[in-house]
N, C-alpha and C positions, 0 to 999 in steps of 0.2 A: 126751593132751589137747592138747599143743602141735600135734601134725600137725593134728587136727579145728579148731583155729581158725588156722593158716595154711590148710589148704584151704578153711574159711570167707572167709577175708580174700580168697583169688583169686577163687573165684566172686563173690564181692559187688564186685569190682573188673572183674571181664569185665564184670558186669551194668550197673555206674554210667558204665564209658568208653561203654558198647553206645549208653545212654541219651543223653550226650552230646553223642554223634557225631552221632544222630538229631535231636537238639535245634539244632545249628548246619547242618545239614542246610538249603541254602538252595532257597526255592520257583522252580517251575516252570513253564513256562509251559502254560495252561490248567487248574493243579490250584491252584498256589499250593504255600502250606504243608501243604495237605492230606497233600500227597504223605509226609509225613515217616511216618505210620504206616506204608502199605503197603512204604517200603521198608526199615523198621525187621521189620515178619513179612517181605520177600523177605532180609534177611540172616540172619535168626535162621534161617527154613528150608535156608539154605544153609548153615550152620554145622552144623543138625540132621543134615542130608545126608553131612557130613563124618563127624559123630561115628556115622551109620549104617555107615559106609564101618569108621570102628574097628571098630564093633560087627559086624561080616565080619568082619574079621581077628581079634580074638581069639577067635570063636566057634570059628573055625576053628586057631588054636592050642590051645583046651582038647579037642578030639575029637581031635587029633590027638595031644597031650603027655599030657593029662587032667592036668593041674595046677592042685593046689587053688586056687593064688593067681591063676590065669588064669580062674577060675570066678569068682570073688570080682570080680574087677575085670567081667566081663560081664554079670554082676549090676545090680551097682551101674551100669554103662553104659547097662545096658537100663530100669531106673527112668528117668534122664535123661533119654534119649532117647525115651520114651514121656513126662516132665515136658513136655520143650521143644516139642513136639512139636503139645500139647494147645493149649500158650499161642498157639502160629503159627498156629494154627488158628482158636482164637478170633479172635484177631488180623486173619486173612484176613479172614472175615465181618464184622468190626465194619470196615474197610477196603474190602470189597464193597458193603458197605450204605452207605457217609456215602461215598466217593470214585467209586467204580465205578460208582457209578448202582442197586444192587443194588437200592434201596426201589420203584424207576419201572419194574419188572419184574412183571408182572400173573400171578396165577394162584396157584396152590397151591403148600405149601413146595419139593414134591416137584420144583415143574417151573421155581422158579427155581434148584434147587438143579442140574438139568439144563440149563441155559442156561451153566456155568462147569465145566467138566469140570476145573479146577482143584481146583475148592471139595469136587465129588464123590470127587479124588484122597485130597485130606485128610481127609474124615469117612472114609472106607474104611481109611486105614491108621490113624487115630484106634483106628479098632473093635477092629483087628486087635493094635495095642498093647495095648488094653486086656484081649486076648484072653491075649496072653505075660504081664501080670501075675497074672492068675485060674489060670494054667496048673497051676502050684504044689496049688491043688483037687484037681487030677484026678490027678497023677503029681507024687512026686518025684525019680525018675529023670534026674540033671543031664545025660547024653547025650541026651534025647530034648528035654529044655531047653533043649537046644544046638541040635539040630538047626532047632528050630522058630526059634532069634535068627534063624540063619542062612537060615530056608525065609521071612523075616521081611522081612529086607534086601533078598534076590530078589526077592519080590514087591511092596515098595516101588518098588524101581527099575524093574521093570516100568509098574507104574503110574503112574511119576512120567512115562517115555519117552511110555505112554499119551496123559495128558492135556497131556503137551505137541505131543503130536502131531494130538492130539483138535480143534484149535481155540480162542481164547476170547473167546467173547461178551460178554464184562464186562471184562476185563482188557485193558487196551490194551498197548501197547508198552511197553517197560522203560523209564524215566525215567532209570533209571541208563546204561542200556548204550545209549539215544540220544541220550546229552548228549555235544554236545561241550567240556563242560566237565571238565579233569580233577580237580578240586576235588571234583566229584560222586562221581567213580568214587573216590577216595583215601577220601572219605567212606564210601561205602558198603563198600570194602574193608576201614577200620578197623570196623567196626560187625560183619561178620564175625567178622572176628578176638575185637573184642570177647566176642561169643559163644562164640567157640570157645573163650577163656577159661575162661568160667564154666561151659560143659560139662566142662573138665578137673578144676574145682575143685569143682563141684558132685558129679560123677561119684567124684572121693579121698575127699570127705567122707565120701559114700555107701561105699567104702572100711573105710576108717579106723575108719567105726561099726561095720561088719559083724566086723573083725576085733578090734575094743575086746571087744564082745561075744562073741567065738567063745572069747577070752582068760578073760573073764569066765567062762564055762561050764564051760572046760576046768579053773580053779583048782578045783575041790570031785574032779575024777575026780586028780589029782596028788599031793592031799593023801589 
């Protein structure tokens, strides 16, 4: 019980400094304060990005070890990061639509959604998360589980190299990374971190419950 609310207490602390950082996050010229959403979803997706990068490496130690506790912990990463993931997401469009000009884009959802080969990056690997958690239906097989975290990460990174190489129509220049204030970038580095936080404490929790429970199961076959 005590591990589930220290890992409670970290995530809730990544997530309240995340907010903070955002909150004194000073405006820009030509957006104002606007700017503080879009670059509150560009840290969390970089954050997300990082815990993607985890989400590699231990996929790739449980096919190689096949260690229960290496399963458990990818598990539980891969909820996460398919959680964080969803919210950035949202995040992006409510930020496309009220900063980026999104609304002043004419035409059908389909073809403002092809004017931001960002926005198409993120509903595409959106699907595909949502794909690794239904997977569980089809197979319970934890090698092929794995294989797919892993075929999961590749093809993010793919697509992330994609749409940034794609262009973008709605998305202007990084407010962070052309300010020459460094107050901006310190900001925006804490709000990362931030993140990265509450992915580690969110991800234990997720943890912590799987094995509270696997504990739970195994007392009746002991007895």
């Amino acid at each position: 019980m005590k591990r589930i609310v220290l890992a409670g207490y970290v995530a809730l602390a990544g997530l309240i400094a995340s907010l903070l950082f955002a909150w004194r996050f000073p405006a820009v010229k030509g957006l104002g304060t606007r700017v503080r959403l879009p670059v509150y979803h560009g840290a969390m997706t970089w954050a997300t990005l990082i815990a993607l990068g985890a989400l590699l490496l231990i996929s790739l130690v449980y096919l190689i070890g096949t260690h229960e506790p290496a399963w458990r912990w990818e598990s539980a990463l891969r909820k996460t990061v398919v959680a964080f993931w969803l919210v950035g997401t949202v995040l992006g469009f409510v930020a496309a639509y009220n900063t980026w000009d999104l609304s002043a884009v004419q035409g059908s959802a389909l073809r403002i959604l092809a004017e931001d080969p960002r926005l198409v990056m993120q509903i595409v690997i959106l699907c595909l998360g949502f794909i690794l958690l239904i997977l569980p239906l089809v197979t319970q097989s934890k090698r092929i589980r794995s294989v797919c975290d892993l075929a999961f990460v590749i093809v993010s990174a793919l697509l992330l190299v994609w749409a940034m190489s794609a262009g973008r129509a709605l998305h202007p220049d990084s407010p962070v990374m052309n300010s020459p204030e460094l107050l901006i970038k310190i900001l925006f580095f804490m709000m990362v971190a931030g993140h990265v936080i509450a992915i580690v404490g969110i991800t234990s929790l997720l943890f912590v419950w799987a094995e509270t429970r696997k504990g739970v199961r195994e007392i009746p076959a002991e007895e």
